[in-house]
VOBA-1610 file (N, C-alpha, C; in pm, whole numbers, padded with zeros to 5 digits, always signed):
BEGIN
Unk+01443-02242+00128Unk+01390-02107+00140Unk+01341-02083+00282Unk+01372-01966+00341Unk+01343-01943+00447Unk+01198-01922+00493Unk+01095-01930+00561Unk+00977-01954+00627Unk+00884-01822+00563Unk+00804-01851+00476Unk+00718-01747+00362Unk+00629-01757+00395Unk+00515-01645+00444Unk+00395-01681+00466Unk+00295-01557+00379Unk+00179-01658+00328Unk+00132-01537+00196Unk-00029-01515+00293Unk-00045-01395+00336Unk-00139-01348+00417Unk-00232-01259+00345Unk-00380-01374+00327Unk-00463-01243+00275Unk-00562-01245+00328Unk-00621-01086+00385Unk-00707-01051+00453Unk-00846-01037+00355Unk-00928-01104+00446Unk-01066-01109+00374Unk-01189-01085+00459Unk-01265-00998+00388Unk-01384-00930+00468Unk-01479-00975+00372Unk-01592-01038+00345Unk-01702-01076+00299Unk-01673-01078+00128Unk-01581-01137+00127Unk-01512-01167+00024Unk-01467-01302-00125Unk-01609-01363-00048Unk-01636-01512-00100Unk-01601-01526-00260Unk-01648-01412-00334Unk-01635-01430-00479Unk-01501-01364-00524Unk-01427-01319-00461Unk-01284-01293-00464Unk-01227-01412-00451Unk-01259-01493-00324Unk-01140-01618-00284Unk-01176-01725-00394Unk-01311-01723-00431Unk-01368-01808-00531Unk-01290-01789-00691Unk-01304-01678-00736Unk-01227-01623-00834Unk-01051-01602-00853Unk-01012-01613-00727Unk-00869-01564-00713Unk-00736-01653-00610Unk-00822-01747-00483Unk-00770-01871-00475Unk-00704-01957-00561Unk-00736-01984-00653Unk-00716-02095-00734Unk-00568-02077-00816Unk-00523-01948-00845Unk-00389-01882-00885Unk-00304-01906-00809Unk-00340-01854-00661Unk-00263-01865-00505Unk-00217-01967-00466Unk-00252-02044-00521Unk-00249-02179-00454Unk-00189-02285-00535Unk-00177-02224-00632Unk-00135-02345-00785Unk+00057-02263-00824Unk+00025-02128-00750Unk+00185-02092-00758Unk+00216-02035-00671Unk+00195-02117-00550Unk+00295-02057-00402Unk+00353-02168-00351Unk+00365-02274-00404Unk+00393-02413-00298Unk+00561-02356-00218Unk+00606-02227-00265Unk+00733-02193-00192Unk+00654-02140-00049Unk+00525-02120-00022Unk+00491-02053+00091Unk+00366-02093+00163Unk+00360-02098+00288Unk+00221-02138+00334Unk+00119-01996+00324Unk-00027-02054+00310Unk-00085-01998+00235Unk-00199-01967+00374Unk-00201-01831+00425Unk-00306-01802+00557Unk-00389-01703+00497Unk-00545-01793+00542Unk-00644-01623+00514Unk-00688-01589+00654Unk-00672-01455+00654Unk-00691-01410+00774Unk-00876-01350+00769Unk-00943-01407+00836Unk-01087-01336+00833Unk-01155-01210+00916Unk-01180-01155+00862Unk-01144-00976+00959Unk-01293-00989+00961Unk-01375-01108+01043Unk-01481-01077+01097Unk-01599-01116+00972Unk-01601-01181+00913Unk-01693-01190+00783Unk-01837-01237+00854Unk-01902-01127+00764Unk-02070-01240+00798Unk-02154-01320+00692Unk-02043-01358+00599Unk-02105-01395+00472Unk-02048-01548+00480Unk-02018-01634+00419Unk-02028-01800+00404Unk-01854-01787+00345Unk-01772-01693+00415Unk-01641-01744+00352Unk-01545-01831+00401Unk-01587-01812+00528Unk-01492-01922+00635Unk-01574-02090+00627Unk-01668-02095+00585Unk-01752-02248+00531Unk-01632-02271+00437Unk-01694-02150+00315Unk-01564-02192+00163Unk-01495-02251+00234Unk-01405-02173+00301Unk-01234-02216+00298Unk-01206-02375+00324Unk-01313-02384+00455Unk-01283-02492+00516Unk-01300-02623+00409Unk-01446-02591+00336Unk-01486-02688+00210Unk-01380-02728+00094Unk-01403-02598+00041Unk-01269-02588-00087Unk-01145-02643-00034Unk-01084-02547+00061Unk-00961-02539+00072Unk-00869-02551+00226Unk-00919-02712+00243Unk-00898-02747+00386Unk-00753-02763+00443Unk-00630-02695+00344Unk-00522-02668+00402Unk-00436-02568+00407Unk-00528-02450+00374Unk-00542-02352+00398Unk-00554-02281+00530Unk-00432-02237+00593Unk-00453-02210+00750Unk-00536-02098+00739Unk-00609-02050+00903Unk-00722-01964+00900Unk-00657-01896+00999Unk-00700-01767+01048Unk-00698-01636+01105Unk-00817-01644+01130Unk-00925-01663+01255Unk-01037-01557+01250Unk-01040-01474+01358Unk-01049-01357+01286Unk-01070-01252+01364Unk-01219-01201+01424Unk-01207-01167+01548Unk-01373-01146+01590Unk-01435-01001+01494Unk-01356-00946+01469Unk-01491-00846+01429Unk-01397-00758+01299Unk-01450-00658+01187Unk-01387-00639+01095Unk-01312-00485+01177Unk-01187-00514+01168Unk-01119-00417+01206Unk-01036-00313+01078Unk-01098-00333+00986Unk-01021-00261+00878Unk-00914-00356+00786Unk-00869-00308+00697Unk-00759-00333+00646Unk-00600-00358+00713Unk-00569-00224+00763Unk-00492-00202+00880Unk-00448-00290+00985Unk-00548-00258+01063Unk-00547-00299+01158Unk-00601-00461+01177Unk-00657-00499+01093Unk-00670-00644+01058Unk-00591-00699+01001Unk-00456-00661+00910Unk-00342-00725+00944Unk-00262-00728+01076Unk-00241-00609+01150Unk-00190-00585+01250Unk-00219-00717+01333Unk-00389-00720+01354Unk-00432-00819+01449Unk-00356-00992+01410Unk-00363-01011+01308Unk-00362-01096+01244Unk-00224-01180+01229Unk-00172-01056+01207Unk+00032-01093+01156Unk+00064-01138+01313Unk+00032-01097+01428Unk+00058-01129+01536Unk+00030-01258+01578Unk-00039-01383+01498Unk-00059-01493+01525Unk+00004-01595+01443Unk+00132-01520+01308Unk+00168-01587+01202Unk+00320-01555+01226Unk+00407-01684+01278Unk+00534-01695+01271Unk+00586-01733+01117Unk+00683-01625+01048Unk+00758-01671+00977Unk+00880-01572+00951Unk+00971-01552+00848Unk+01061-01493+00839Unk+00983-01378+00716Unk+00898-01381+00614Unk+00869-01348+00505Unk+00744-01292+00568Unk+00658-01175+00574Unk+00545-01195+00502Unk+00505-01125+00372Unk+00402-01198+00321Unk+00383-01124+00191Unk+00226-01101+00218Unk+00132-00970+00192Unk+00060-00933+00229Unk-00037-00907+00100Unk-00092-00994+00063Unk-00195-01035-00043Unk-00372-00978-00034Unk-00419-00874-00192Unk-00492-00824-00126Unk-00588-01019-00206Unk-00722-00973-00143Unk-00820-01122-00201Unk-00825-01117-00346Unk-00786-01009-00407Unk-00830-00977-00522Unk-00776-01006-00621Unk-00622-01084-00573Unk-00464-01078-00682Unk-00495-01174-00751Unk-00489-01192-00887Unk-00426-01308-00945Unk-00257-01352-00960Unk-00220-01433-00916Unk-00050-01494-00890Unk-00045-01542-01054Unk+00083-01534-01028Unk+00172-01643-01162Unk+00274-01672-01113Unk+00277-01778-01192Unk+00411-01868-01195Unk+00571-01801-01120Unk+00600-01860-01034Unk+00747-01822-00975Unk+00705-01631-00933Unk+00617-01580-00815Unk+00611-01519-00847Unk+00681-01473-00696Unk+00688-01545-00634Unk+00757-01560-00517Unk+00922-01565-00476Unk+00936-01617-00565Unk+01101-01672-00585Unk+01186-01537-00569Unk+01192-01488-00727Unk+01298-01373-00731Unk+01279-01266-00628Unk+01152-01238-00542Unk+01215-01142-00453Unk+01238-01169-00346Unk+01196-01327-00305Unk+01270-01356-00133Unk+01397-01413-00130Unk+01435-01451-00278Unk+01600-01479-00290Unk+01657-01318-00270Unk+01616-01238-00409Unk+01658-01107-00380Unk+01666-01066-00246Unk+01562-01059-00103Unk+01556-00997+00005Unk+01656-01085+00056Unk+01709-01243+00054Unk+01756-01255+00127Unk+01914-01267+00099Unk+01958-01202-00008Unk+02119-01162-00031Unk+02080-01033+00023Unk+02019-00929+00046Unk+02082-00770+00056Unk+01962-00788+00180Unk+02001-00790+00311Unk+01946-00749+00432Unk+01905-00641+00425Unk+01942-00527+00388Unk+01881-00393+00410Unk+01760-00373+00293Unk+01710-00448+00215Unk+01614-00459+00176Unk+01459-00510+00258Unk+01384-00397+00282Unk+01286-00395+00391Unk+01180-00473+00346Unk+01110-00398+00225Unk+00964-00487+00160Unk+01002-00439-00017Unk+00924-00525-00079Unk+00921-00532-00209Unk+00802-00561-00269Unk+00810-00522-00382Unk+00680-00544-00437Unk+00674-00611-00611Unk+00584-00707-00656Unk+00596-00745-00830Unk+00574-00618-00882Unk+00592-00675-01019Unk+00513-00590-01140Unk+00370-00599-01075Unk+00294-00536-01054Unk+00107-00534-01047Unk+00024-00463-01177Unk+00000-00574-01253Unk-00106-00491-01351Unk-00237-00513-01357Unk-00333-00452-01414Unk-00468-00491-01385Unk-00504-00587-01441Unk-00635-00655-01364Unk-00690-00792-01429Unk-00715-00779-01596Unk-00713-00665-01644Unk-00748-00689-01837Unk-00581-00737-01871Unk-00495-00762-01767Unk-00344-00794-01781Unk-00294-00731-01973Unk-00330-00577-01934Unk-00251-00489-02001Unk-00200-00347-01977Unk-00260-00295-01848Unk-00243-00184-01856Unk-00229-00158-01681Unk-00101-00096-01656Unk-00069-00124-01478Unk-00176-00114-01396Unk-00172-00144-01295Unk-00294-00120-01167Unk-00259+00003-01111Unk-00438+00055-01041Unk-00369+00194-00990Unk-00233+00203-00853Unk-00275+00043-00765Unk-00265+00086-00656Unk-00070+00005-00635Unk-00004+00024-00700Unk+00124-00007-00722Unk+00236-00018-00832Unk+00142-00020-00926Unk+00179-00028-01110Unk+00343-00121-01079Unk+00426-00077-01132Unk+00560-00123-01143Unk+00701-00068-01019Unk+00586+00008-00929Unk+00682+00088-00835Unk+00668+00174-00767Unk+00588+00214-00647Unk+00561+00345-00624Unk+00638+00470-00564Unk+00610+00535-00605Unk+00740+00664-00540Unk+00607+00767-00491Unk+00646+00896-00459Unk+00627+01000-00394Unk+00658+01147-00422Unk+00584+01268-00474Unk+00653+01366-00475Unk+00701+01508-00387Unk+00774+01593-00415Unk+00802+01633-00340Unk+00700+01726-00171Unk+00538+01741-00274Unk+00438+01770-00147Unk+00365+01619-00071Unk+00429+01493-00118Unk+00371+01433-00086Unk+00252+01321-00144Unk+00217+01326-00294Unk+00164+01266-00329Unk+00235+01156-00392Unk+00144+01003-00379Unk+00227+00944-00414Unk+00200+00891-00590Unk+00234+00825-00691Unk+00245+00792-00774Unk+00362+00654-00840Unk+00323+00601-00942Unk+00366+00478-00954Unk+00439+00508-01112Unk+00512+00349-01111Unk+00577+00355-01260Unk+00478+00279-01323Unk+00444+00379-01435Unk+00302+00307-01504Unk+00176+00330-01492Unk+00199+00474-01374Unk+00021+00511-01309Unk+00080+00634-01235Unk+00051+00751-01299Unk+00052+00915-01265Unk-00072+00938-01275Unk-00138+00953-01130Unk-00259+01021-01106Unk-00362+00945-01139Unk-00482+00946-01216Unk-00551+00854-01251Unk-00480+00778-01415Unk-00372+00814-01469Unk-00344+00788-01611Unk-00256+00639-01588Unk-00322+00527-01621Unk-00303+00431-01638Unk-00221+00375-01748Unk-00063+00309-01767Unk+00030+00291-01888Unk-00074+00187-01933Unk-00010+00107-02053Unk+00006+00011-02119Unk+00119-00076-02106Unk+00131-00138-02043Unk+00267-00229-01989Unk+00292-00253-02108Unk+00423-00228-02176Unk+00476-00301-02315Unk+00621-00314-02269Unk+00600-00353-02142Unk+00834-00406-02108Unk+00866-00273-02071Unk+00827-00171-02033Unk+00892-00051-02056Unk+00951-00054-01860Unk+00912-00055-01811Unk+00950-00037-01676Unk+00960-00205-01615Unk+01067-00312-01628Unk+01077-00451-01640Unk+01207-00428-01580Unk+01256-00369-01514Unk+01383-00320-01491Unk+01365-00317-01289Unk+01423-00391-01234Unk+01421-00398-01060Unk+01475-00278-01060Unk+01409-00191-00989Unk+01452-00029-00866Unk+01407-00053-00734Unk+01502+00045-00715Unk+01454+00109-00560Unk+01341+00177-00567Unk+01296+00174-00504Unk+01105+00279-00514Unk+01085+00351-00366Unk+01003+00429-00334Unk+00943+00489-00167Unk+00863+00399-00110Unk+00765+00332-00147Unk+00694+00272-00142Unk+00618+00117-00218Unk+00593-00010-00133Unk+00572-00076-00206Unk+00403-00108-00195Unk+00346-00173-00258Unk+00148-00137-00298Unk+00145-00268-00164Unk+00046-00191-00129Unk-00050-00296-00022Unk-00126-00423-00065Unk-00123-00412-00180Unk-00222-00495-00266Unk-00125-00664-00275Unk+00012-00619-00286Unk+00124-00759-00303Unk+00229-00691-00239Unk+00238-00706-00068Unk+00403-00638-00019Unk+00408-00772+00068Unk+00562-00780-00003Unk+00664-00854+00043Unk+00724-00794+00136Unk+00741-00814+00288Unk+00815-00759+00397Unk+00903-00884+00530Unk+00998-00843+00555Unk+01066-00890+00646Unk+00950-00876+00781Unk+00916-00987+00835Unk+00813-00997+00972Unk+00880-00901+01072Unk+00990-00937+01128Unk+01075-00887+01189Unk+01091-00758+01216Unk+01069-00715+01075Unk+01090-00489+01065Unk+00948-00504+01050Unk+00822-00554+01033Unk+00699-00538+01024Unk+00674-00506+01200Unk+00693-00612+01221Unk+00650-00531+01379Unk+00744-00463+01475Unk+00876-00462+01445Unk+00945-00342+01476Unk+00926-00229+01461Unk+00848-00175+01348Unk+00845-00079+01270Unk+00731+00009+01337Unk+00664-00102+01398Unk+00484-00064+01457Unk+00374-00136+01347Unk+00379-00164+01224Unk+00337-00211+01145Unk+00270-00134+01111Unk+00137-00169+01042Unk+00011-00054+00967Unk-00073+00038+01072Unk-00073+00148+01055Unk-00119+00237+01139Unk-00255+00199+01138Unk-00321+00150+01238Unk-00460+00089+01281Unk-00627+00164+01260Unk-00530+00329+01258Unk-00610+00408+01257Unk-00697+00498+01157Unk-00552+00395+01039Unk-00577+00438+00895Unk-00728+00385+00834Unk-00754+00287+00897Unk-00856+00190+00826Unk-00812+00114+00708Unk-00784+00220+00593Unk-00764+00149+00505Unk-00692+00300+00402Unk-00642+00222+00301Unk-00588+00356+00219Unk-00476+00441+00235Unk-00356+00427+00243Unk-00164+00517+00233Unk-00122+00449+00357Unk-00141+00377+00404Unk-00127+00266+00537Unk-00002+00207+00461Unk+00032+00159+00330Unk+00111+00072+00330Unk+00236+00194+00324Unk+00248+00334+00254Unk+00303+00443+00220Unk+00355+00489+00364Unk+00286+00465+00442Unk+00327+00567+00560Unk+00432+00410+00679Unk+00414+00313+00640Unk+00491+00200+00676Unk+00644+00199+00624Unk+00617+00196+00494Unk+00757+00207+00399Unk+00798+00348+00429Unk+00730+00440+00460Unk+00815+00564+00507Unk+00920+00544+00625Unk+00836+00525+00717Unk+00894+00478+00836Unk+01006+00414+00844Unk+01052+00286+00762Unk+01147+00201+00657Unk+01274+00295+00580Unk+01215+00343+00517Unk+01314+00402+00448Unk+01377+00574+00566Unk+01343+00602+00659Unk+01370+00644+00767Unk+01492+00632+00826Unk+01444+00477+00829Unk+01558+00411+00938Unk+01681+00328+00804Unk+01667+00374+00712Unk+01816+00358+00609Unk+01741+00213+00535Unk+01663+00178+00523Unk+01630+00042+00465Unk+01593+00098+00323Unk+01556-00036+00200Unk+01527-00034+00101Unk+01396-00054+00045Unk+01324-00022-00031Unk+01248-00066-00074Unk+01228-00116-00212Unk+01210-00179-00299Unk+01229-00269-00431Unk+01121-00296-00490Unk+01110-00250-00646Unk+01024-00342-00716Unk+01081-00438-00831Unk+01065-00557-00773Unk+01105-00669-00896Unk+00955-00707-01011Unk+00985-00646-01135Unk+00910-00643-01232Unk+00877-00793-01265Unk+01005-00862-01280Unk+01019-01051-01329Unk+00925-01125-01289Unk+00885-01048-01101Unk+00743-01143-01082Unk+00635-01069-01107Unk+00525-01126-01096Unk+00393-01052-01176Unk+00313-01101-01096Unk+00194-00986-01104Unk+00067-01039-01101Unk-00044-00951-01075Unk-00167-00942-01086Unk-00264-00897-01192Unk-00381-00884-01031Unk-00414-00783-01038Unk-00507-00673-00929Unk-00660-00642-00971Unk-00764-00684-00947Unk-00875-00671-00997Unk-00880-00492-00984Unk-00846-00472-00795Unk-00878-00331-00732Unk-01009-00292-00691Unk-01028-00178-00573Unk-01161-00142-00577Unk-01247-00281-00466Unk-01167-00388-00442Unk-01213-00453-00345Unk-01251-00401-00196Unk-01200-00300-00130Unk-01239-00238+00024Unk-01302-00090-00059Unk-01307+00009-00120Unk-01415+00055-00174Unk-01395+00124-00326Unk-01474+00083-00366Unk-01512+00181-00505Unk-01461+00314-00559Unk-01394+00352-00650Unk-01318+00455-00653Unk-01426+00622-00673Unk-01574+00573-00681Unk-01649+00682-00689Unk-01751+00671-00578Unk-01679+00592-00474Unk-01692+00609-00350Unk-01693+00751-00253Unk-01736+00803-00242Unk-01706+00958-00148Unk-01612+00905-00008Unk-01664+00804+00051Unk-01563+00732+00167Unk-01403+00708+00122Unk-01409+00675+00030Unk-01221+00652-00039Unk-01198+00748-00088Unk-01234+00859-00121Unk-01198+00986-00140Unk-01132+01067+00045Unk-01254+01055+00112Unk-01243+01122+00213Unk-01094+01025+00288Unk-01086+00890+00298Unk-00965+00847+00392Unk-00867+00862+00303Unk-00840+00853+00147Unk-00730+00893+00069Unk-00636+01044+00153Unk-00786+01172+00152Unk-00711+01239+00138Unk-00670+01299+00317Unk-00767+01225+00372Unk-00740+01269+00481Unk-00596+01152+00568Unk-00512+01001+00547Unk-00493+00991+00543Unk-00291+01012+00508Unk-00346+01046+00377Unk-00220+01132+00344Unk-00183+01239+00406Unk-00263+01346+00445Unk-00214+01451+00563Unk-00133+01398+00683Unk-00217+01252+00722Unk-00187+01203+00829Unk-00024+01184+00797Unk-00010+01127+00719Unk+00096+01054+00692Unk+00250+01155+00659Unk+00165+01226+00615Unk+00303+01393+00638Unk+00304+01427+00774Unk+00200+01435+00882Unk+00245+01477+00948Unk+00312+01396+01028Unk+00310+01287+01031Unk+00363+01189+01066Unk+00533+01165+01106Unk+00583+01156+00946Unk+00683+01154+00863Unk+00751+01254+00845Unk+00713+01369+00739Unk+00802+01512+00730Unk+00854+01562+00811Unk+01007+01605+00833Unk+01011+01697+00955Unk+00974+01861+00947Unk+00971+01865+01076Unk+00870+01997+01177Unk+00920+02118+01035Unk+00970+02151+01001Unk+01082+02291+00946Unk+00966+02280+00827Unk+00990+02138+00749Unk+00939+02164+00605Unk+00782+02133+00612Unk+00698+02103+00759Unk+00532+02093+00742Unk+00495+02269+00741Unk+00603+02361+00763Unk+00569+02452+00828Unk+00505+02533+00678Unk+00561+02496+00611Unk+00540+02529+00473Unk+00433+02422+00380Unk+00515+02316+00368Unk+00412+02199+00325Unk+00267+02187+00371Unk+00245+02174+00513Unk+00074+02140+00517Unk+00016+02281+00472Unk+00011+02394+00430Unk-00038+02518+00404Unk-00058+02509+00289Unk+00039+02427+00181Unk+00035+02399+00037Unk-00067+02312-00020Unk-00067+02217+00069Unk-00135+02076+00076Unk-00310+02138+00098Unk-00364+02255+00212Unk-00470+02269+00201Unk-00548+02362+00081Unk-00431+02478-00011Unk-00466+02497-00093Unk-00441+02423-00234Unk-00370+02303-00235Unk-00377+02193-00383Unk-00514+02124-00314Unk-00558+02099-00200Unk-00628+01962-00160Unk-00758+02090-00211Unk-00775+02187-00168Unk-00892+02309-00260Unk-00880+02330-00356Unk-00774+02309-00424Unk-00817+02312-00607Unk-00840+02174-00651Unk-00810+02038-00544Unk-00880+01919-00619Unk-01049+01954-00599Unk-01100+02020-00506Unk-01247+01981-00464Unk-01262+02081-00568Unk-01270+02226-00625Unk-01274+02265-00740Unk-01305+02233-00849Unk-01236+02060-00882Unk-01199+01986-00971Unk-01357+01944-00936Unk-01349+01863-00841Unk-01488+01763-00817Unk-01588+01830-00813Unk-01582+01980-00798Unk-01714+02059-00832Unk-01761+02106-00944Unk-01665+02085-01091Unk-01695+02057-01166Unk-01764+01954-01274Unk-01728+01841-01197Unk-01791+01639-01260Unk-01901+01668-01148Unk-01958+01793-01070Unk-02059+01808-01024Unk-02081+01648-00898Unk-01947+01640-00790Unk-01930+01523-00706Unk-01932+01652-00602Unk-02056+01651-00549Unk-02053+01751-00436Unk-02022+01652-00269Unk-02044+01527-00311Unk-02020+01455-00169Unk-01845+01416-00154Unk-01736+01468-00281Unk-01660+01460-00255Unk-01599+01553-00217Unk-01627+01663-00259Unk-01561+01804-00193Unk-01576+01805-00024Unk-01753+01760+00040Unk-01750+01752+00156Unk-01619+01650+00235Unk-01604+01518+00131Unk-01470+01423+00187Unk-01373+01479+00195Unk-01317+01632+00158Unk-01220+01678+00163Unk-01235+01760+00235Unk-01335+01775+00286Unk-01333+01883+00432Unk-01304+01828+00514Unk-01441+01730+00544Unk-01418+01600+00648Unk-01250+01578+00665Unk-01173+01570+00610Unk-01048+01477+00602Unk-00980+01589+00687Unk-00957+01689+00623Unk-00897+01822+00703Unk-00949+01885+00822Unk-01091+01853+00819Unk-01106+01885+01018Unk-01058+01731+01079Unk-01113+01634+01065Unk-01016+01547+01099Unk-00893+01590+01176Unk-00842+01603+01088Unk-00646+01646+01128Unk-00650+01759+01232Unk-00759+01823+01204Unk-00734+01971+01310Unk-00745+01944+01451Unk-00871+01852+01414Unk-00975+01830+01578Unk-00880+01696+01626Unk-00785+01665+01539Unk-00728+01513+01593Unk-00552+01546+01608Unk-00548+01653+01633Unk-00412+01728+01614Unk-00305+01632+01714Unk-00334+01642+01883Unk-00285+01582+01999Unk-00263+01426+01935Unk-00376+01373+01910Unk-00355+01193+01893Unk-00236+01192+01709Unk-00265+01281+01647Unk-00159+01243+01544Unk-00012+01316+01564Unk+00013+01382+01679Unk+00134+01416+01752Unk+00187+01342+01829Unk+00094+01243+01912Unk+00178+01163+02000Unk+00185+01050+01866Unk+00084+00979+01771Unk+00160+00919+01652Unk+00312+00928+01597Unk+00316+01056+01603Unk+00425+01101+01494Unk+00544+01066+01616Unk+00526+01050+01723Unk+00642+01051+01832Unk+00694+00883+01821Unk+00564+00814+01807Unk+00542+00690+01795Unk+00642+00655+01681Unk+00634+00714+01615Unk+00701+00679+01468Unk+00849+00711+01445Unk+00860+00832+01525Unk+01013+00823+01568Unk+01098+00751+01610Unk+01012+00694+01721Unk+01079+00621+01837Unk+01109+00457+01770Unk+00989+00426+01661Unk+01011+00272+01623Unk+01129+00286+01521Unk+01160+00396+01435Unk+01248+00426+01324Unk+01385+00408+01385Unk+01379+00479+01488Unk+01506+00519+01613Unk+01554+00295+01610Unk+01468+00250+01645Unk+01448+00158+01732Unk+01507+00054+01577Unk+01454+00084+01439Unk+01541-00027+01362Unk+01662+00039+01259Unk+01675+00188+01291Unk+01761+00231+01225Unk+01897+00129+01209Unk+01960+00171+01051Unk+02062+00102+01001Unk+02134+00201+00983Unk+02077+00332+00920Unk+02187+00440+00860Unk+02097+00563+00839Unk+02151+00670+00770Unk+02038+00775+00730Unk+01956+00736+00647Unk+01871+00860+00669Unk+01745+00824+00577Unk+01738+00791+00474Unk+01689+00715+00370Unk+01691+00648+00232Unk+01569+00782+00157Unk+01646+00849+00069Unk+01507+00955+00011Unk+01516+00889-00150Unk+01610+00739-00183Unk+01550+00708-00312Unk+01428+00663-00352Unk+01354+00678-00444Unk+01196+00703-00450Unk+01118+00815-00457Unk+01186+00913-00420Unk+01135+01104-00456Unk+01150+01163-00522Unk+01016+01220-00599Unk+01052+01332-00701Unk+01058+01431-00650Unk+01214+01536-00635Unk+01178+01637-00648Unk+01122+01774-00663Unk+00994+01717-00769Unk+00917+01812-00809Unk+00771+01820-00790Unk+00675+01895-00840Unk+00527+01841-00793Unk+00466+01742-00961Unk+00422+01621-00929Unk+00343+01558-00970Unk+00226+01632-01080Unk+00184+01678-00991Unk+00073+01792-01033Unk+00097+01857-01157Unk+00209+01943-01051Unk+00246+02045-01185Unk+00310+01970-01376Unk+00362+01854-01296Unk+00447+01823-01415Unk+00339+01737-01478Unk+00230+01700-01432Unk+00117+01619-01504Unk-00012+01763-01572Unk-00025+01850-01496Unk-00107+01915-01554Unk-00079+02022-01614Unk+00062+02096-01581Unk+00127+02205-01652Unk+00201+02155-01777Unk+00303+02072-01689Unk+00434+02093-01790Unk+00338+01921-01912Unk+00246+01860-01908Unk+00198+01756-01994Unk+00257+01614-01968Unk+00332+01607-01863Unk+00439+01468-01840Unk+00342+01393-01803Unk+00239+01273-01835Unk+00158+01218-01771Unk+00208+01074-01760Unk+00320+01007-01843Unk+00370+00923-01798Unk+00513+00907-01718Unk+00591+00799-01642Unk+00669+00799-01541Unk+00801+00828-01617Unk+00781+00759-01749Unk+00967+00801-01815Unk+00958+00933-01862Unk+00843+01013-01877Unk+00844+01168-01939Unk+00926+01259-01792Unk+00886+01210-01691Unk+00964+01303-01576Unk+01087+01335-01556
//
């Protein structure tokens, strides 16, 4: 097997590696096993060394995000594979195998991702479920997880596809198109960083894949809390980023105008569950973009130029719905992925 390296970034994260090491390590012997430390001030780099003294280390001087703490990080780790592990995963058995054999018969396969279900290992995770795709304004969604509606894994989506996107939480990527590509936008912090990567990817004619056969199980909510007002605000301000990024010029002209009146009927929403610090995260997010217009224009040039730079063929748009998410979850009642 060609040179696998399983990279997980950890920020004060001791009872994660404590809890979730022990999986990693009992089913990767196909891969060397690096934690990268994005600056911790808590006793995790002692652990490692104690517990788990062959365990290569990363330390990074100071916590640079999610992002950009792989960025820093992947730059010190030669291999052909990486796989980008959040602290939080539980592994199983062979979970490695079927997709770096898979990546390495079909080259134009960019990153991939397992089955990911949540730690009650019954019901998908939010942040990848069985596959993530994208709809047509831009939001993204998974097989097994429309919006907040979480499946019941019963075999139903066990079937390898093409997808838009693979979850940050377990992505399998070629090193090679990782930093060709520019890698994770630094600026993201944290949150559609892995979405706006695989965009970029599927850009330049590449694939993206979810192999269901391997598995494994996502606590989530490790970098912040989902009733967090902060992960509200980089969710949504993020995703703007990431259209403007990505979409071309013709269809933002229409799209971001749509996007600020759906992104005002979510705060609507949150002014009803009476979350008044999240409606402000959705302001925040959108002056953001206004007052940061110049730096996410020369981005978006950025993003051209690396796409330009690994293009294979035209753009890959398998992974898109069509239609709006929204509508077909709150109008038309489709709240799961095979109803669409």
């Amino acid at each position: 097997m060609q040179n696998t390296a399983v990279v997980i970034l950890n920020y004060n994260g001791k009872q994660h590696l404590k809890r979730f090491l022990p999986s990693v390590t009992s089913t990767s012997d196909q891969a060397e096993i690096w934690v990268a430390d994005n600056g911790s001030t808590d006793d995790s780099l002692h652990f490692l060394r104690q517990k788990y003294p062959n365990i290569k280390l990363v330390e990074l001087p100071k916590n640079y995000g999610f992002a950009e703490g792989y960025n820093q990080a992947l730059k010190q780790i030669t291999a052909d594979f990486y796989i980008l592990l959040n602290s939080d995963v539980k592994t199983t058995p062979n979970w490695i195998t079927p997709i770096i054999e898979a990546m390495k018969q079909d080259p134009s396969i960019a990153a991939a991702q397992p089955k990911i279900l949540n730690t009650d290992e019954k019901t998908f995770d939010h942040a990848g479920g069985a596959g993530g795709w994208i709809d047509k304004l831009g939001y993204p969604f998974c097989r097994g997880r429309i919006l907040d509606k979480r499946e019941t894994d019963t075999g139903q989506y066990d079937d390898p596809q093409e997808i838009f996107w693979a979850s940050g939480a377990a992505m399998f990527i070629r090193a090679d198109l990782y930093h060709k590509a520019g890698g994770l936008d630094g600026q993201f912090f944290a949150h559609m960083e892995e979405i706006d990567l695989c965009w970029r990817l599927k850009l330049a004619g590449y694939k993206i894949m979810a192999y269901p056969q391997s598995l494994v199980y996502h606590l989530g909510g490790g970098t912040l809390d989902a009733q967090n007002p902060q992960k509200t605000y980089l969710n949504f301000r993020n995703s703007l980023i990431t259209l403007l990024k990505n979409e071309p010029a013709t269809k933002l002209l229409w799209l971001f105008p749509a996007r600020l009146i759906l992104d005002g009927i979510a705060g609507i929403r949150f002014l009803t569950q009476g979350k008044l610090l999240h409606i402000w995260a959705i302001i925040r997010a959108h002056f953001y973009c206004y007052g940061h217009i110049r730096n996410i224009a020369k981005r978006r040039q950025q993003t051209q130029q690396s796409v330009e730079d690994i293009r294979i063929g035209e753009a890959n748009t398998t992974g898109r719905f069509e239609g709006s998410i929204i509508w077909s979850y709150f109008v038309k009642g489709k709240k799961t992925y095979r109803r669409l």
